[in-house]
N, C-alpha and C positions, 0 to 999 in steps of 0.2 A: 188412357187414364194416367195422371201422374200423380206421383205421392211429394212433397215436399216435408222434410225434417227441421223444426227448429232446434235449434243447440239447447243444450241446458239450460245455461245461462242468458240466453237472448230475448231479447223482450217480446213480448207477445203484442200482438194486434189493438188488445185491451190498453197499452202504455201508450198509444198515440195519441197526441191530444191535438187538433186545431188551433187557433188562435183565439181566447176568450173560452175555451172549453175547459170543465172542469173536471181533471184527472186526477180520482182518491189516489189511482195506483205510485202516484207520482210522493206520496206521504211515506209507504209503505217500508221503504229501504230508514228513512231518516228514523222512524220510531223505531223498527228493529233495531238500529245503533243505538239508539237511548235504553232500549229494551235491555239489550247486550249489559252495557254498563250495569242498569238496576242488579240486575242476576249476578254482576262480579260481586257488587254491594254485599248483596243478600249472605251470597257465601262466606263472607265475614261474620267473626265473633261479632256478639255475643252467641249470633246465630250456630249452631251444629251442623251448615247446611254448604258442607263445603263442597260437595258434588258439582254445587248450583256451576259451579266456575266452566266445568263441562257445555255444557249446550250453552253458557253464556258464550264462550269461544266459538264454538257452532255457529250457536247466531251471528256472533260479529261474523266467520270466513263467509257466511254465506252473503250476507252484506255490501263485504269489499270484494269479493273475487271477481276480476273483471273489470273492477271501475278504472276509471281514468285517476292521474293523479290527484288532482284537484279538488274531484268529489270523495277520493280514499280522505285525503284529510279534513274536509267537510263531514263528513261520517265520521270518523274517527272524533273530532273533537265533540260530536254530541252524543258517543259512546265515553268519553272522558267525564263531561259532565253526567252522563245519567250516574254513572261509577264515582265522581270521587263527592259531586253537591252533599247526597247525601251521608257517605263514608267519613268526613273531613269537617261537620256541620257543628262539630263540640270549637271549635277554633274561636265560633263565634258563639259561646255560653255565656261568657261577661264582657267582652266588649263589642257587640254587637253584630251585624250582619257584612257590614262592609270588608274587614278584612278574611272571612270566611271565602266569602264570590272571589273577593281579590287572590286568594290563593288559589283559588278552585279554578280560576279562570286560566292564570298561569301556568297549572299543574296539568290542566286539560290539554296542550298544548303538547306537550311530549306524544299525551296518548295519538293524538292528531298525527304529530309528525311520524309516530309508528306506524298508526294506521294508513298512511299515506306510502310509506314501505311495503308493508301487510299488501296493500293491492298492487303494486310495482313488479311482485316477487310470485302475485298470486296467478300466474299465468306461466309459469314454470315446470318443469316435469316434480314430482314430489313437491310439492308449495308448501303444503303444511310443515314440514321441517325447516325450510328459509322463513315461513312466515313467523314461527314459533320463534327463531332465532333475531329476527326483529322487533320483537314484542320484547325480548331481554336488555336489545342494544338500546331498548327507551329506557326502559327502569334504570340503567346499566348510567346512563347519561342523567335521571332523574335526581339517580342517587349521588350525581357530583356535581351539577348546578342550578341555578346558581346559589351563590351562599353557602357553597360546602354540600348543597345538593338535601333533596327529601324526601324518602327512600318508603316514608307512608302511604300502605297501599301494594307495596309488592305482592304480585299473587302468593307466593309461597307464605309469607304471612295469615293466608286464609287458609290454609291449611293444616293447621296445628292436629285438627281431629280426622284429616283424611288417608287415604288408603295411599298415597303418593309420598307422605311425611321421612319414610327413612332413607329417602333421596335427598334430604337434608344433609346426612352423612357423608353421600357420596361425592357431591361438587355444592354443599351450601345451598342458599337460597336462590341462586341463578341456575341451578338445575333442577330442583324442584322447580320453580316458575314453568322451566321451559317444558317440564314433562308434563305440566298440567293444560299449559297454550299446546302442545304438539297433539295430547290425547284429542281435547274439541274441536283442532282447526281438524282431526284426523276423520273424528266421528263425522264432521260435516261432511266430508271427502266419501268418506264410505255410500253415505246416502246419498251423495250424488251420482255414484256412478251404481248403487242401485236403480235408482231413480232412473237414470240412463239406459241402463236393461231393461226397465219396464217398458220404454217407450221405445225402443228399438230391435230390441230383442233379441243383442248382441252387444256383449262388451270385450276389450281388452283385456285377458288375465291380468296382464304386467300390472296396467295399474290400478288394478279391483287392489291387488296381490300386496304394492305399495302401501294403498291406502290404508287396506287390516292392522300394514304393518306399523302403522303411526299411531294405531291406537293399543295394540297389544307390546310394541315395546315398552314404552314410559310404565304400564301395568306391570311386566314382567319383571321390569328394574328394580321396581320396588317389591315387590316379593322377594327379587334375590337379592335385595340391600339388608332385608331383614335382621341378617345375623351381626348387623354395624351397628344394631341399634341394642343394646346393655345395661343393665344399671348392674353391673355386679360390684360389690367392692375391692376395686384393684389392690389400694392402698388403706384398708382399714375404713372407718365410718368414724363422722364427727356429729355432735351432739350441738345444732346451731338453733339459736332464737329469735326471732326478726320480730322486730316493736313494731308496734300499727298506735300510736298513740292521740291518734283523731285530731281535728283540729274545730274551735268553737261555732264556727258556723263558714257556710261554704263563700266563694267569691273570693273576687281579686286581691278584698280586705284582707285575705288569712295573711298578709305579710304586716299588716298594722296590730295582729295575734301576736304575735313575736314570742312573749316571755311565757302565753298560756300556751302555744306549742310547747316550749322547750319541756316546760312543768309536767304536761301530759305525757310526754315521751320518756323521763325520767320518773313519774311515779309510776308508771305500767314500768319500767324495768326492777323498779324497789318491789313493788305486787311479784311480779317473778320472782324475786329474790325470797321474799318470803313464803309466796308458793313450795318451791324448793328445797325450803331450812324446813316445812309441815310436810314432806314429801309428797306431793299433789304434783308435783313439776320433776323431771331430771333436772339436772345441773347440766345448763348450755358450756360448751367449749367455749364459744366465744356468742355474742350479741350484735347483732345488727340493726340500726337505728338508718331510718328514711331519708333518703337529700333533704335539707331541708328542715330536719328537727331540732335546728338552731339554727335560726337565723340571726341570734345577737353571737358577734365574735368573739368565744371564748379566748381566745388571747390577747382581744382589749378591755375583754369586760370582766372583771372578778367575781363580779354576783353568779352570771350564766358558767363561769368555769366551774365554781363551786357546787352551783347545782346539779353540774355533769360528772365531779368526781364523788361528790355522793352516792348519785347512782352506780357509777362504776364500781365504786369499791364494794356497795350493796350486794352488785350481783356475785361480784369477784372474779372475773375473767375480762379479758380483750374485750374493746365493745367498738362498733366501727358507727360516728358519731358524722350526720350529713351536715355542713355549716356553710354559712356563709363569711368570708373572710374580707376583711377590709383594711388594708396595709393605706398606710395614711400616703400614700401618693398612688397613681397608676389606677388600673381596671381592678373591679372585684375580682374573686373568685369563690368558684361553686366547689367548696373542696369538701373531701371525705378524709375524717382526722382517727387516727387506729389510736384508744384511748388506753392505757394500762392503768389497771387498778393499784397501781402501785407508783409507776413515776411519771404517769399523766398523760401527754398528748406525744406517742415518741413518733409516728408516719402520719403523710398525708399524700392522696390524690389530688388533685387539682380536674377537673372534668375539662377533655379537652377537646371536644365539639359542641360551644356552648349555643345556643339555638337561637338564630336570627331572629328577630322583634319579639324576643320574650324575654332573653338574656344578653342582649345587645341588639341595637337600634341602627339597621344600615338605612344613609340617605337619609338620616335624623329631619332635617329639617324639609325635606321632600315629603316623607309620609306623616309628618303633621302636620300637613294641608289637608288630608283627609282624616285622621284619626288624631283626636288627643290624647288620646290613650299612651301613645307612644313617650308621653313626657312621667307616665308612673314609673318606664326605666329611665331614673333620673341618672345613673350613673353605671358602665355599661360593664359587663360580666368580661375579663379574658378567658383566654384558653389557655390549659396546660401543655406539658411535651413530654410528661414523663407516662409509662403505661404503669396502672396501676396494680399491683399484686401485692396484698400485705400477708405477713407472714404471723395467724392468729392461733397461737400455741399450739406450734404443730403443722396447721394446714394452710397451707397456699390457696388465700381467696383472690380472685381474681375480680376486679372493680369497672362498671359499667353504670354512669350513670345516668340513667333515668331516657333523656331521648337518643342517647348514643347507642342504645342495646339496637335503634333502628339501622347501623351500619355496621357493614359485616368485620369490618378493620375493625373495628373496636373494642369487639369481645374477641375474634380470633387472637389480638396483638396477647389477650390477657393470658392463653391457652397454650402461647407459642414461647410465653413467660415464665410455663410451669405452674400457673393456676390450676388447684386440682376442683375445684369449687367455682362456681361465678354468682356475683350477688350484683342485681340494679335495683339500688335504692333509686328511688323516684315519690316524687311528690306531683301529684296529679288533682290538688284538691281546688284548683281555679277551673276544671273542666267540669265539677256540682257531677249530675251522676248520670252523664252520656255515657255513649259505648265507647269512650275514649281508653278508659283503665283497661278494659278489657279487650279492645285492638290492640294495644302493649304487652299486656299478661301471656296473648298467643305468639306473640315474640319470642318472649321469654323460653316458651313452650319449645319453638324453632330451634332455637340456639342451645338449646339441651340436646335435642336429638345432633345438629351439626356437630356439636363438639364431645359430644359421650361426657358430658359434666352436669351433677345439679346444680340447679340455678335456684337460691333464694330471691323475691322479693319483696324487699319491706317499701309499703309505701305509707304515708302521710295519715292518708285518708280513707286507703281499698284501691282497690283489690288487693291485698297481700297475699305471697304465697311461697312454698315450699313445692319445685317441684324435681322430680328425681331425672334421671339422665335417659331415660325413655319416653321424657316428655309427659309423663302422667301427672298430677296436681294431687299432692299428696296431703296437703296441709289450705287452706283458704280461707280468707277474711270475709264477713261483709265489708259494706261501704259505709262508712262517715260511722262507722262505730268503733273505741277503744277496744284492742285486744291483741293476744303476745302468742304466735304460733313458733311451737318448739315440736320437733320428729329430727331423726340420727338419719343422716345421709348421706350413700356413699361418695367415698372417693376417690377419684379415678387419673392417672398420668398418660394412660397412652392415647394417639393423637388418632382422627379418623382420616380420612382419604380426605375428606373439606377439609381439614385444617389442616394437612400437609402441604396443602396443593394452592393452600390461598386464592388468591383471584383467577388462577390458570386456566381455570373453568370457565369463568366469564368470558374469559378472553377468546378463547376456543371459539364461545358462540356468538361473541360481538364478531370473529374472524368471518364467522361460518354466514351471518347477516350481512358485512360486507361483500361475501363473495357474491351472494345471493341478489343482493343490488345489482352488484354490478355487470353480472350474467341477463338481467333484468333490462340493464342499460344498454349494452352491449346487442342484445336480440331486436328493440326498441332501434338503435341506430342502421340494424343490416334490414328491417323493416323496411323501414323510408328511403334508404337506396335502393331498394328491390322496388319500391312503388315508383 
């Protein structure tokens, strides 16, 4: 009598097909990868469902483990597509369907080339920490090409409400990521070499012993990050107001709105003022008004300057006013102007990651062979070089706006500034009322916990928010409705471990995915000499 064993992973008798035979099993691997993706999706805000990211990871290791190159990146990009189609689908709200797929399709492409890693690596002693560790060297790459890179979609970003979150402090958003890819490639790991004792009746402690350990470290981390995570008042509490002053109706129109933004954003600051003087309101330290809540250039035009220093002087404190600026030669800019109720416009930002085909038009004349749309930016936004931190009577805020809060340079640069505060005004009213605002808002969320700071923000249209440096949502707007959120919060100077350490962390695990390769490669080469 003989027994034969098949391996875990090895296909069963049921995967054979003949020539002309029709094999379901042969489906099975591709929609788990689409599967995979949906569940990163899902754990995305708006949703609360940020576990889902767990057995999505699962599902992907189980997927690629084992596969050839080829099919790792075959799989991998229709686990990209099932994750970013629908994540990324506000893109195309008003200008329609094409440059949505067009981004999605490019975007997929990273996940592919990871995934194509992800199985390289997945035949390795411990695989779930190389694989995990290639899953960051994509985003890691996502988030710097091309065009500056876009960074929508990093897992840690679907984590603002999970149990992983105060790994945020400890190495930023590229350790949170990696704790949340280590825990599921880990989970899947454990079931398999259960799964493996069931049918054999006999396993290895070491790497039962490995695998526990990929899903109870990232767990334990975050428990013991806990005490990084603070909102106490280091430096006293300020008293801030963030305008939400709506805009007439939704779509790409609101920039032909122009003067009825500004009017709304300035009379909801005069409403506050009076609020305040019948004491229904505190008196804000300083006000913060949305990118965007001028779009006529108050230093070419007198009517909109006027109507900004009325409001200013109304409330009577610092008010940080979003504009659009137009100097009669050269590129726009999307600048943030610190307004004194007393001698007018004395600082400005300039936003210096201004957003490819929204705020400048790369290959102008290449991608208006497929979209017209490309010619509403008739005239193309630059970028600044200065980091932004104004100093509003008293408190170092620290300035992010709007799609830059997506890159982790951007709000660290403000913190390492001595911002004790951070605020992203953002104007999100061309995206009508997808789960766009609210993938941003958990941003926001992130980068409170990273850097032990509250993070105001005012937007346009909504979501607006207040929230404190533990990441809770203290204050909250609806959407496309006029209204002025004011609460005192604290603030804070000392730096966390992520914002000491900057990128060093990434770097650590883009190192640790290279070795992983190449140990990969290397095994791969003494292979085929041995055969």
């Amino acid at each position: 009598m003989s027994t034969t064993i098949t391996p875990v992973d090895a296909p069963g008798p049921a995967d054979a097909s003949g020539p002309g035979r029709f094999a379901p099993r042969r489906f099975v691997r591709p929609g788990a990868a689409v599967l995979s993706g949906l569940l990163l999706f899902l754990s995305f805000p708006p949703r609360p469902l940020w576990w889902l990211a767990l057995p999505a990871f699962g599902l992907l290791g189980w997927t690629l483990r084992g596969r050839r190159l080829r099919a790792g990146f075959g799989l991998g990009y229709l686990a990209g597509l099932g994750f970013l189609l629908p994540l990324l689908i506000w893109t195309g709200e008003e200008v329609g369907p094409g440059p949505w797929v067009a981004l999605t399709a490019a975007e997929a492409l990273f996940v592919a080339a990871s995934c194509l890693g992800i199985a390289a690596v997945s035949r390795l002693p411990g695989w779930p920490v190389f694989a995990a560790a290639v899953w960051i060297l994509g985003e890691a790459a996502r988030a710097r090409a091309p065009f500056g890179g876009f960074p929508w979609g990093k897992i840690a970003f679907g984590q603002a409400d999970g149990v992983f979150l105060p790994l945020a402090a400890v190495g930023g958003t590229p350790v949170l990521g990696f704790a949340v890819a280590l825990c599921g490639f880990g989970l899947y790991e454990v079931a398999r070499r259960i799964r493996a004792y069931r049918r054999t009746g006999t396993v290895p402690r070491g790497p039962l012993a490995a695998a526990a350990l990929t899903v109870l470290v990232p767990v334990t981390g975050a428990l013991a990050a806990l005490p990084l995570v603070d909102d106490a008042a280091e430096d006293g509490t300020a008293t801030v107001a963030a305008v939400q002053g709506n805009v007439p109706r939704l779509g790409l129109d609101f920039n032909s709105q122009r003067r009825a933004v500004l009017d709304n954003h300035a009379n909801r600051t005069k409403e506050l003022a009076a609020d305040v003087k019948a004491g229904r309101k505190p008196q804000p330290d300083f006000v913060l008004w949305p990118e965007n809540s001028s779009d006529i250039d108050p230093y070419a035009n007198p009517d909109a300057q006027e109507v900004i220093d009325e409001a200013v002087r109304a409330i009577g404190v610092p008010t940080v006013i979003g504009a659009v600026v137009a100097p009669p030669t050269g590129k726009l800019r999307n600048t943030l102007i610190e307004w004194d109720p007393d001698k007018g416009p004395v600082a400005t930002y300039d936003k210096r990651h201004v957003q490819p085909f929204g705020e400048y038009i790369p290959m102008r004349s290449v991608v208006r062979l497929f979209n017209s749309n490309v010619d509403r930016v008739s005239r193309d936004f630059g970028p600044g070089s200065e980091v932004g931190v104004f100093d509003l009577a008293g408190t170092k805020v620290g300035l992010a706006t709007c799609y830059e809060a997506a890159f982790d340079w951007a709000v660290r640069d403000t913190v390492t500034h001595g911002a004790q505060l951070i605020s992203v005004p953002s104007n999100n009213a061309t995206f009508g009322r997808s789960e766009m605002t609210y993938q941003q808002l958990a941003m926001s969320r992130v980068r409170a916990v990273e850097h032990s700071r509250s993070v105001v923000v005012p937007v346009t249209s909504g979501v607006s928010a207040i929230i404190r440096p533990d990441g809770e949502i203290v204050r909250e707007s609806r959407m496309f409705t006029p209204d002025v959120l004011v609460d005192e919060v604290p603030l804070r100077s000392s730096l966390t471990p992520a914002t000491r350490m900057g990128t060093l962390p990434e770097a650590l695990l883009v190192a640790l995915a290279v070795a992983g390769l190449g140990w990969s490669a290397l095994r791969a080469v003494r292979a085929r000499r041995t055969a």
